[in-house]
VOZA-845138 format. One record per atom (N, C-alpha, C): chain; y, x, z; atom name. Coordinates in steps of 0.001 Angstrom, whole numbers, plus 500000, padded with zeros to 6 digits. Example, Ala and Ser with C-alpha at 12.3 -4.5 7.8 and 13.67 -1.06 7.14 Angstrom:
2
  kette      py      px      pz  atom
      A  494310  513190  507800     N
      A  495500  512300  507800    CA
      A  496700  513200  507800     C
      A  497750  512850  507080     N
      A  498940  513670  507140    CA
      A  500030  512900  507870     C
***
This chain:
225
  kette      py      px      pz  atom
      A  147270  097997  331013     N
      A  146600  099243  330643    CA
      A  147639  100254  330147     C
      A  147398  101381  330672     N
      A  148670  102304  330145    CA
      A  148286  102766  328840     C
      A  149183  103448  327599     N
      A  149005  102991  326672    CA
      A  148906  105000  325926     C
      A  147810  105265  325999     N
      A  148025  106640  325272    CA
      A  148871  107249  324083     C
      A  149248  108304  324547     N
      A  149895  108823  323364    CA
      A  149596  110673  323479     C
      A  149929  111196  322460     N
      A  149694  112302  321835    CA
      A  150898  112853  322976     C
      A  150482  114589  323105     N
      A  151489  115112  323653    CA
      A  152542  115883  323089     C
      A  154059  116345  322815     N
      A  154865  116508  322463    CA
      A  154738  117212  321424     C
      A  153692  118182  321518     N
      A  153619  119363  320393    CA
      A  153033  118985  319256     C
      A  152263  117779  319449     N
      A  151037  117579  318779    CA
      A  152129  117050  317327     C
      A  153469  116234  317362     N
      A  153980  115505  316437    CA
      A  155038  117238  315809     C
      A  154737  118014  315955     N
      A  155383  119149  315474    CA
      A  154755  119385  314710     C
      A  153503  119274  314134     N
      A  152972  119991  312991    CA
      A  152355  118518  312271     C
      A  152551  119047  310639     N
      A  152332  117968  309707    CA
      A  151435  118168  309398     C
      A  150703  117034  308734     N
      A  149258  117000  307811    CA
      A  148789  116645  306374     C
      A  149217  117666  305988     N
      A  149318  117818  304241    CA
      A  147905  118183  303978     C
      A  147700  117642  302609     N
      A  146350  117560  301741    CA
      A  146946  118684  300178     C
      A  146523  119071  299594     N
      A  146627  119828  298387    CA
      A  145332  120101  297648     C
      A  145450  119752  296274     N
      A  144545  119573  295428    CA
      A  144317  120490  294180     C
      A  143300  121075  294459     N
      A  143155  121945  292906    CA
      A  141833  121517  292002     C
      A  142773  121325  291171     N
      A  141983  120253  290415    CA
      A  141726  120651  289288     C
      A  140247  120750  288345     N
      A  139991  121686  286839    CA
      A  139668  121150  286315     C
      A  139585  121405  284906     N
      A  138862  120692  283831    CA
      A  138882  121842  282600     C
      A  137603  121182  281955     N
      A  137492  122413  280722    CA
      A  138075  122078  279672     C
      A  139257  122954  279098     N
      A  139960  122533  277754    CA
      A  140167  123804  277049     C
      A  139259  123431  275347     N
      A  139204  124425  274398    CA
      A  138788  125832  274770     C
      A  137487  125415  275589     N
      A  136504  126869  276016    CA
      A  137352  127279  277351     C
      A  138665  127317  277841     N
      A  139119  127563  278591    CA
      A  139024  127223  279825     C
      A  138667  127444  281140     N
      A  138660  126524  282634    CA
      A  140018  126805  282603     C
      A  140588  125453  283100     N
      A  142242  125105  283226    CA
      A  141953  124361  284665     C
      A  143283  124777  285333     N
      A  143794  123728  286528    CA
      A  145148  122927  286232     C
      A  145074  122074  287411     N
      A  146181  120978  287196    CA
      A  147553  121211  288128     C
      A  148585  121248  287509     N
      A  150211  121563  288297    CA
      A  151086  120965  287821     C
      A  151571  120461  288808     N
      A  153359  119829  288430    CA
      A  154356  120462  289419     C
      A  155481  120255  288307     N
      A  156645  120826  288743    CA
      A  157218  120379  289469     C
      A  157697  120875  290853     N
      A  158499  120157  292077    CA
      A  159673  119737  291723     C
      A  159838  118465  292157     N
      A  161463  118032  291711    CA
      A  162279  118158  292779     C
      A  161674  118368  294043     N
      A  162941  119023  295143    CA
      A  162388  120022  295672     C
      A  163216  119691  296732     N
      A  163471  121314  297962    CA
      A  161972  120907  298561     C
      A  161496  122463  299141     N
      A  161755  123283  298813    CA
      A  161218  123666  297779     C
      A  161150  124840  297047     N
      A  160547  125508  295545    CA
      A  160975  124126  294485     C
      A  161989  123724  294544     N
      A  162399  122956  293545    CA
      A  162162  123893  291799     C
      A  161217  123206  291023     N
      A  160989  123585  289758    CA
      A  160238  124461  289815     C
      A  159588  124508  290677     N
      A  158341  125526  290511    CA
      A  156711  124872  290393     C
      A  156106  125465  289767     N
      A  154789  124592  289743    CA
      A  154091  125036  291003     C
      A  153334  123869  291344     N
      A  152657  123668  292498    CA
      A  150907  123240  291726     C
      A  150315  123160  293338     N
      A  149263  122566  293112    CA
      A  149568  120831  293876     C
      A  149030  120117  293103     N
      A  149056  118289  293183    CA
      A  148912  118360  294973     C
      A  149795  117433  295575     N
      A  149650  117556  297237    CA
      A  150682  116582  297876     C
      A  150268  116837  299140     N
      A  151434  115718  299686    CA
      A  150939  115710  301295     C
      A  151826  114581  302027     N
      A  151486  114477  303128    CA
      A  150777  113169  303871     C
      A  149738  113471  304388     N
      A  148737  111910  304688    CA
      A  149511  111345  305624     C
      A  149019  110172  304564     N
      A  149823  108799  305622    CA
      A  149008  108444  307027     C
      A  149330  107555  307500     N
      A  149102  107621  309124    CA
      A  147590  107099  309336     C
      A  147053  105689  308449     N
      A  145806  105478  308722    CA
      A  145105  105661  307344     C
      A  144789  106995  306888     N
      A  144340  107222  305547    CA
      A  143778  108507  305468     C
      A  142029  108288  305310     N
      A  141062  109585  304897    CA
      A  141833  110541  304123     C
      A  141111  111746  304231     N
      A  141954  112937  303786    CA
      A  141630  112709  302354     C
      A  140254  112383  302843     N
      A  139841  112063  300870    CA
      A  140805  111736  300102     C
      A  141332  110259  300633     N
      A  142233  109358  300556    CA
      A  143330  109840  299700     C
      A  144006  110770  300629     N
      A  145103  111150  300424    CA
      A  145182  112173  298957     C
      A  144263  113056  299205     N
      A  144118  113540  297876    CA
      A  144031  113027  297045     C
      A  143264  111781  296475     N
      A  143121  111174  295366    CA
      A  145106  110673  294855     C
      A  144943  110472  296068     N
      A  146272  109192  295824    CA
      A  147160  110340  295491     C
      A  147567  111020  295924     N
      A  148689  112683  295493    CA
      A  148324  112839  294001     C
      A  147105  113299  294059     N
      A  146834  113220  292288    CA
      A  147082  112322  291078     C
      A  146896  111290  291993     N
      A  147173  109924  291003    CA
      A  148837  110521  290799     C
      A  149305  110107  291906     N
      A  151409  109753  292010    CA
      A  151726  110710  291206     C
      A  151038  112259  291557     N
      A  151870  113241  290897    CA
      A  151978  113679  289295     C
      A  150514  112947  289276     N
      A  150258  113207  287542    CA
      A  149843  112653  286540     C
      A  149904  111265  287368     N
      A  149830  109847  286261    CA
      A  148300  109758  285949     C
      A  147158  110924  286700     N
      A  146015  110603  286080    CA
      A  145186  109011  286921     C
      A  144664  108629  285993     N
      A  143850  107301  286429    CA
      A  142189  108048  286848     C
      A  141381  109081  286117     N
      A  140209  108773  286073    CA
      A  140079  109293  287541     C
      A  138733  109134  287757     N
      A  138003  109329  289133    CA
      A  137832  110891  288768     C
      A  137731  111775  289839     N
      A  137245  112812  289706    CA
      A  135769  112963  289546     C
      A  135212  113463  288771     N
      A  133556  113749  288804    CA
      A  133102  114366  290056     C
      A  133786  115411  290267     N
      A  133600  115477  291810    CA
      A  134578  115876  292673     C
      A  134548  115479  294310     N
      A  135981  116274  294986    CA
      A  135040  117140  296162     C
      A  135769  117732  297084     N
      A  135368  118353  298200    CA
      A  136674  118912  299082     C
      A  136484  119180  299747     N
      A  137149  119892  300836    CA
      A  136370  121323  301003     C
      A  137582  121906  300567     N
      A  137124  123625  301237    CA
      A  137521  124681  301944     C
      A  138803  124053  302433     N
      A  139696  125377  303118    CA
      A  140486  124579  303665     C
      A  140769  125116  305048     N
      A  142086  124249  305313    CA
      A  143294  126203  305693     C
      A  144323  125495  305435     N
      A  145276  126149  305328    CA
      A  146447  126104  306601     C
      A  146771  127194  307685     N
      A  147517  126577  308862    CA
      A  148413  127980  309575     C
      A  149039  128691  308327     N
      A  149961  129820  308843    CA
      A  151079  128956  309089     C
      A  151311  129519  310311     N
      A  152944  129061  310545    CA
      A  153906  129264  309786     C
      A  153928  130182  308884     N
      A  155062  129806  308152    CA
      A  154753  129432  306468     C
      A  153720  129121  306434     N
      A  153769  128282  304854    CA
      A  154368  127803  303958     C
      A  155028  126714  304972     N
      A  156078  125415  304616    CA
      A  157220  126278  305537     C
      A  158147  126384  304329     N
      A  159551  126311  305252    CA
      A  160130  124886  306176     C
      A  159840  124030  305843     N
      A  160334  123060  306334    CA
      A  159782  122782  308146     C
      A  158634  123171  308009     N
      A  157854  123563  309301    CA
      A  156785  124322  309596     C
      A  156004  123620  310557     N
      A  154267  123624  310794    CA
      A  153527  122533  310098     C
      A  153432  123023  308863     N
      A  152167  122201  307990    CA
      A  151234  122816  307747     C
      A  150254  121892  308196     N
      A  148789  122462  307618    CA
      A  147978  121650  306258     C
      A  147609  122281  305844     N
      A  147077  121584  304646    CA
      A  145983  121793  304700     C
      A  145008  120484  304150     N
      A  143761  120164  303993    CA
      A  143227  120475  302219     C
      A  142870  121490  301598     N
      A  142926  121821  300441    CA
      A  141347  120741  300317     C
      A  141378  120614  298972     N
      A  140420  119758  298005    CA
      A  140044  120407  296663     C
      A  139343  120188  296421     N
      A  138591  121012  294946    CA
      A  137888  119595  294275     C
      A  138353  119929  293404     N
      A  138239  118288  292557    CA
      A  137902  118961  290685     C
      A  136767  118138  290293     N
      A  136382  118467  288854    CA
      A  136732  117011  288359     C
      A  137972  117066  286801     N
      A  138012  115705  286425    CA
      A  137266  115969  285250     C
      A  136941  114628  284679     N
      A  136301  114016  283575    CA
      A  136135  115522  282253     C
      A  135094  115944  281799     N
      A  135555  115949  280334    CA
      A  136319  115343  279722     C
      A  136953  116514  278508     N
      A  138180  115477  277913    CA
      A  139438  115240  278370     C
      A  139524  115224  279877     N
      A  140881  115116  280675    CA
      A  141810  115932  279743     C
      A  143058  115433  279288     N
      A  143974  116368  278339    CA
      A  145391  115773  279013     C
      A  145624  114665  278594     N
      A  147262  114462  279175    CA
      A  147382  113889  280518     C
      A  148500  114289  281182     N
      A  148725  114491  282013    CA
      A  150795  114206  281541     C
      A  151148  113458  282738     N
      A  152919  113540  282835    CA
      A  152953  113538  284171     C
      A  154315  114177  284419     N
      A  154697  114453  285262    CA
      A  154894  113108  286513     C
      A  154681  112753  287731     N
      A  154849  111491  288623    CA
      A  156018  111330  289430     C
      A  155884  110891  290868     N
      A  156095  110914  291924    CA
      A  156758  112565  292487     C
      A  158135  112435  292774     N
      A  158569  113727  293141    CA
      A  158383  114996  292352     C
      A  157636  115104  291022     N
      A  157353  115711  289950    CA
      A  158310  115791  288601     C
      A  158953  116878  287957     N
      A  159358  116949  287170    CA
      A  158528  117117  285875     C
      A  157330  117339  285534     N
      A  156117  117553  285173    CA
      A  154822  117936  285660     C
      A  153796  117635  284600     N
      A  152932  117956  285322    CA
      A  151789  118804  283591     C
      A  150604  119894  284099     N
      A  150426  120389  282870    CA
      A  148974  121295  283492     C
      A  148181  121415  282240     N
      A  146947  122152  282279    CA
      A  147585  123720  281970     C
      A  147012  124584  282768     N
      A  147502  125950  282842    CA
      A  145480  126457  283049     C
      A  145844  127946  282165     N
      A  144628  128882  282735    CA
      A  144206  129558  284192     C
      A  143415  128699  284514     N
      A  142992  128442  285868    CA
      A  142930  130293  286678     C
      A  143004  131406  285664     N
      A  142559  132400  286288    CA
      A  143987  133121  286229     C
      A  145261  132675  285546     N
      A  146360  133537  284777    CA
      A  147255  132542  284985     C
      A  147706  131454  286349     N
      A  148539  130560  286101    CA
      A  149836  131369  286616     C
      A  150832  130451  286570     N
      A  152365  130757  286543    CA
      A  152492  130899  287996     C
      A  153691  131610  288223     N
      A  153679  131801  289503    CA
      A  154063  130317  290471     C
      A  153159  130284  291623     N
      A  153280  129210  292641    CA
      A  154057  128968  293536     C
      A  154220  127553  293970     N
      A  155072  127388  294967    CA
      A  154204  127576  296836     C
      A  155015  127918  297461     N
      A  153906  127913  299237    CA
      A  153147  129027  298849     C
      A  151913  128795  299777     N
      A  150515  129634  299582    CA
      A  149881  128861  298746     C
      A  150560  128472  297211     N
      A  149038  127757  296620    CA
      A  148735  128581  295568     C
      A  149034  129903  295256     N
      A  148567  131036  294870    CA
      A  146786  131431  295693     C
      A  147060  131423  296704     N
      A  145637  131745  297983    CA
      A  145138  130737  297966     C
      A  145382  129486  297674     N
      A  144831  128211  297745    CA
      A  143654  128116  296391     C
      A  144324  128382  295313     N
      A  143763  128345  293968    CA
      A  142825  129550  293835     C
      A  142975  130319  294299     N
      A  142187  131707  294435    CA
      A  141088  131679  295040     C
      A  141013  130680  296689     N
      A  139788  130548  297209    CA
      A  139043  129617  296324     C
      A  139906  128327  295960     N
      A  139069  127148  295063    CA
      A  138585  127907  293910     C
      A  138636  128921  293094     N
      A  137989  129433  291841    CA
      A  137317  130331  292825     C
      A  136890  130725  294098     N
      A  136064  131546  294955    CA
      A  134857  130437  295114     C
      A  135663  129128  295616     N
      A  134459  128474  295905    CA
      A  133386  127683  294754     C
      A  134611  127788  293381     N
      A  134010  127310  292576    CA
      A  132841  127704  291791     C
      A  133051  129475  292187     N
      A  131871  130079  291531    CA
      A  130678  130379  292149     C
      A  131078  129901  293798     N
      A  129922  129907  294592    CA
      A  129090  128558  294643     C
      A  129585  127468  294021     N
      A  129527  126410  293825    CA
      A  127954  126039  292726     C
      A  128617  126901  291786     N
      A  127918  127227  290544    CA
      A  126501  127449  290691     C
      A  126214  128293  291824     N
      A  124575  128645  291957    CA
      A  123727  127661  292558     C
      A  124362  126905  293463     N
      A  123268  126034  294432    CA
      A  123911  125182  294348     C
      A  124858  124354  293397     N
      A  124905  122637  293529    CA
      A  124797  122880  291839     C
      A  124586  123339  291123     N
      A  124441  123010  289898    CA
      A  126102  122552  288975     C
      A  127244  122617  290058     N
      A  128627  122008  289463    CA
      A  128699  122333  288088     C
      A  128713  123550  287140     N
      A  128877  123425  285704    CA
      A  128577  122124  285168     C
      A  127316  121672  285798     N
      A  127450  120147  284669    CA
      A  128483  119150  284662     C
      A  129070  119003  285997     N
      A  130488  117931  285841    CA
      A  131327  118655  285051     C
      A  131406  119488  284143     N
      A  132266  119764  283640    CA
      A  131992  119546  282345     C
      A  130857  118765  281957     N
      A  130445  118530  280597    CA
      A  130066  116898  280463     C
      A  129994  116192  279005     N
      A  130169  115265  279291    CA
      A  128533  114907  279281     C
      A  127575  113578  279192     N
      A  126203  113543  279957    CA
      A  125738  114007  279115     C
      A  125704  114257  277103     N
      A  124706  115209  276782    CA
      A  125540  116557  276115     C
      A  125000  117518  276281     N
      A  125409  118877  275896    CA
      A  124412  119918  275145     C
      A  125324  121314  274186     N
      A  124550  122229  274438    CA
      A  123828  122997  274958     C
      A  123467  124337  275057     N
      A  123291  125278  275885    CA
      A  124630  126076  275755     C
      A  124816  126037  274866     N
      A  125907  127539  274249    CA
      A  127498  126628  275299     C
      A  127564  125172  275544     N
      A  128467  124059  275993    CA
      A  128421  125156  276984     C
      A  127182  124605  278014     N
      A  126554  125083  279637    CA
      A  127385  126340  279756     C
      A  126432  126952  278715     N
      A  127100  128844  279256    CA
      A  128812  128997  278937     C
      A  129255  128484  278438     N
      A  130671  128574  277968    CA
      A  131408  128587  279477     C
      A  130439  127358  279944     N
      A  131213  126523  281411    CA
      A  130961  127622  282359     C
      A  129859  128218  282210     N
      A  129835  129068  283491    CA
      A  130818  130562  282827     C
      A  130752  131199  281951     N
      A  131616  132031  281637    CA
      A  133018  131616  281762     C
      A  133392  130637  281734     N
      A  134425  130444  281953    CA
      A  135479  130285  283344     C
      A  134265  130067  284269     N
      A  133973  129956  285928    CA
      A  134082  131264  286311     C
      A  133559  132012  285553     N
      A  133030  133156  286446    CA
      A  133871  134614  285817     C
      A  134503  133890  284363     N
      A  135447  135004  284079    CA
      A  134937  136666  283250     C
      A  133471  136160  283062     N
      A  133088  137369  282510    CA
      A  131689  136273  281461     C
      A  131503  137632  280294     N
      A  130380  136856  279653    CA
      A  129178  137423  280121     C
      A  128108  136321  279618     N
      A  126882  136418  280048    CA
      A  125760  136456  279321     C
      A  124793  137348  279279     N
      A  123840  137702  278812    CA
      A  123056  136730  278198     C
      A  123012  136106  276378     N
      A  122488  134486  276312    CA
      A  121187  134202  276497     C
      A  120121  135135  276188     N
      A  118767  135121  276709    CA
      A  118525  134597  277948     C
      A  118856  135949  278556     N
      A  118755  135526  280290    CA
      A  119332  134444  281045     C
      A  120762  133911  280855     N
      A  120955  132672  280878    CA
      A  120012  131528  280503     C
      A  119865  131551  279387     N
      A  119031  130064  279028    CA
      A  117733  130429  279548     C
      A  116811  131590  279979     N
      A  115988  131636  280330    CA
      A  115730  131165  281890     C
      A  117191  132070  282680     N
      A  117179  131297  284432    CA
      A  117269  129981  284058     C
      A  118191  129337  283901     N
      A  118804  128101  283545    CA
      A  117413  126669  283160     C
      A  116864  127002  281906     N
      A  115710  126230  281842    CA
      A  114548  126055  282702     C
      A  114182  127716  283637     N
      A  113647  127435  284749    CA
      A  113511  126991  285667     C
      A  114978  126508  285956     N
      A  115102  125573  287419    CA
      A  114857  124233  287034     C
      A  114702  123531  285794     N
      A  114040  122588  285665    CA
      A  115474  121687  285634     C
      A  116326  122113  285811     N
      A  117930  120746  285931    CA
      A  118148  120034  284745     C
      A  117284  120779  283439     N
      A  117414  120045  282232    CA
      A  116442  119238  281779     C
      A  116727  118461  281128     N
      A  115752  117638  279797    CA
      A  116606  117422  278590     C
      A  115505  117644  277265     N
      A  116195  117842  275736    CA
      A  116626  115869  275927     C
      A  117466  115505  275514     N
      A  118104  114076  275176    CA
      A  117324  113679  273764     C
      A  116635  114629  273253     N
      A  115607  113879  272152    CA
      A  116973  113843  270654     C
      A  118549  114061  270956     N
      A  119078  114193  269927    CA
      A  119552  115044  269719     C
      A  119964  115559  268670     N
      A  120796  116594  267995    CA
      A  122252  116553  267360     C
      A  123625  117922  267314     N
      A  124528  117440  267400    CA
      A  124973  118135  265692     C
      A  125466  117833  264609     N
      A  125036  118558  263328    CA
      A  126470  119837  263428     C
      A  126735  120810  263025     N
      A  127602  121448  262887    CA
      A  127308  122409  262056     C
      A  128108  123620  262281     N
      A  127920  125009  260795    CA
      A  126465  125579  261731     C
      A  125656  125085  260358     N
      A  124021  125966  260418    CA
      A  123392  124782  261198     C
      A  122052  125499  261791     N
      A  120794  124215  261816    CA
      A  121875  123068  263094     C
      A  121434  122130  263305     N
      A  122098  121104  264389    CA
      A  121458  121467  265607     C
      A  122301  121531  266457     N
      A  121891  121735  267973    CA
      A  121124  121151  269257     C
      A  120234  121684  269356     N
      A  119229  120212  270295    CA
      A  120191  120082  271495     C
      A  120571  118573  271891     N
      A  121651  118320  273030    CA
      A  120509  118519  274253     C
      A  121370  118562  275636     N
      A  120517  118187  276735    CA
      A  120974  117494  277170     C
      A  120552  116722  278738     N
      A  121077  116055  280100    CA
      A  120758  116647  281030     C
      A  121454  115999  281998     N
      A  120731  116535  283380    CA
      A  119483  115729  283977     C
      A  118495  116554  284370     N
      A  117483  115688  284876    CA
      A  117466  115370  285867     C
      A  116300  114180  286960     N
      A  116535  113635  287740    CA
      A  116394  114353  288689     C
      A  115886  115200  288916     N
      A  115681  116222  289798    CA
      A  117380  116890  290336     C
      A  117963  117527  289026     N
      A  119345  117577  289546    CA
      A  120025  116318  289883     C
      A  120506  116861  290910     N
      A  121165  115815  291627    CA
      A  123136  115818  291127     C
      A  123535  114746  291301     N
      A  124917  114960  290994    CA
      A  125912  114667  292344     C
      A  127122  115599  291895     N
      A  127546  115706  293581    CA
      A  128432  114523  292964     C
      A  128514  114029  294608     N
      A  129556  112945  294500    CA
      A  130513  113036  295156     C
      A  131766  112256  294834     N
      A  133009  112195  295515    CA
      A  133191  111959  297141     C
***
């Protein structure tokens, strides 16, 4: 049997994955970057990425880049794919295309070291980060595009909280998404209407009366990896 193979051009262009990855720290939406330890953009922060191995989901690959590059263990609460990325000149090194990922980790996520081909790695303000290495300036720009489109019809603010919360938590998460504040009435008023909540029956004590917590109800659904 003759034995197929790909045609010449096809091994000219690479298949890179890149990950922008958030989490909420101290009211702030933050993303995740480490510093390149080589060529090219040596010492510049990037977004978490790499190139897929030969028999390995893109999923795959993202997780595993994230892991190497930044020592994190937890699972993401949620990932996705949202853009793929394929100007010819991106990558100096060639024709790479990248498979971008949008990934929410754990509440709480805080440390982070630097991995694999990484000189560090660090939570930066997801709307005001340092300047990037490649196109992951446009990369991070669509992922906080998709993240806020995200916001209306999958319900995502809640992976960003841990299972019981405030309201004042909720709205923080979406102001913080969306980069502007929001009206608190009308918020908790849309918000309780769609029914995504139920009170958890406890309360959390702080300065003045204690706060009735919520969850998500069964009705909301939670996205998965």
């Amino acid at each position: 049997m003759k034995t197929l193979t790909l045609p010449p051009q096809a091994a000219q262009v690479g298949l890179a994955v890149d990950v922008a990855a958030f989490a909420m720290h101290e009211s702030e939406l933050q993303v995740l970057l480490v510093q390149r330890g080589t060529l090219p953009h040596a010492q510049v922060w990037a977004l978490p990425g790499g190139f897929v191995q030969l028999h390995e989901e893109l999923h795959e690959a993202a997780l595993r880049e994230l892991r190497e590059e930044t020592s994190i263990s937890l699972e993401p609460r949620h990932l996705e794919q949202f853009y793929t990325f394929g100007a010819p000149e991106r990558d100096p090194r060639g024709r790479i295309v990248s498979v971008a990922h949008l990934a929410v980790l754990p509440h709480g996520t805080v440390q982070v070291t630097g991995g694999s081909g990484t000189l560090a790695a660090g939570w930066f303000p997801a709307h005001t980060p340092p300047p990037l290495a490649f196109d992951h300036a446009q990369i991070l720009e669509r992922a906080l595009r998709r993240l806020q489109t995200r916001l209306e019809y999958a319900q995502l603010a809640l992976e960003f909280l841990p299972e019981t919360f405030t309201l004042p938590e909720l709205q923080e998460v979406h102001e913080a998404i969306l980069a502007k504040k929001l009206d608190k009435r009308n918020f908790r008023k849309r918000l309780l209407a769609q029914g995504l909540l139920i009170l958890s029956g406890e309360r959390r004590n702080g300065v003045g009366r204690p706060a009735q917590l919520y969850r998500r109800s069964k009705t909301a659904r939670r996205t998965t990896v």
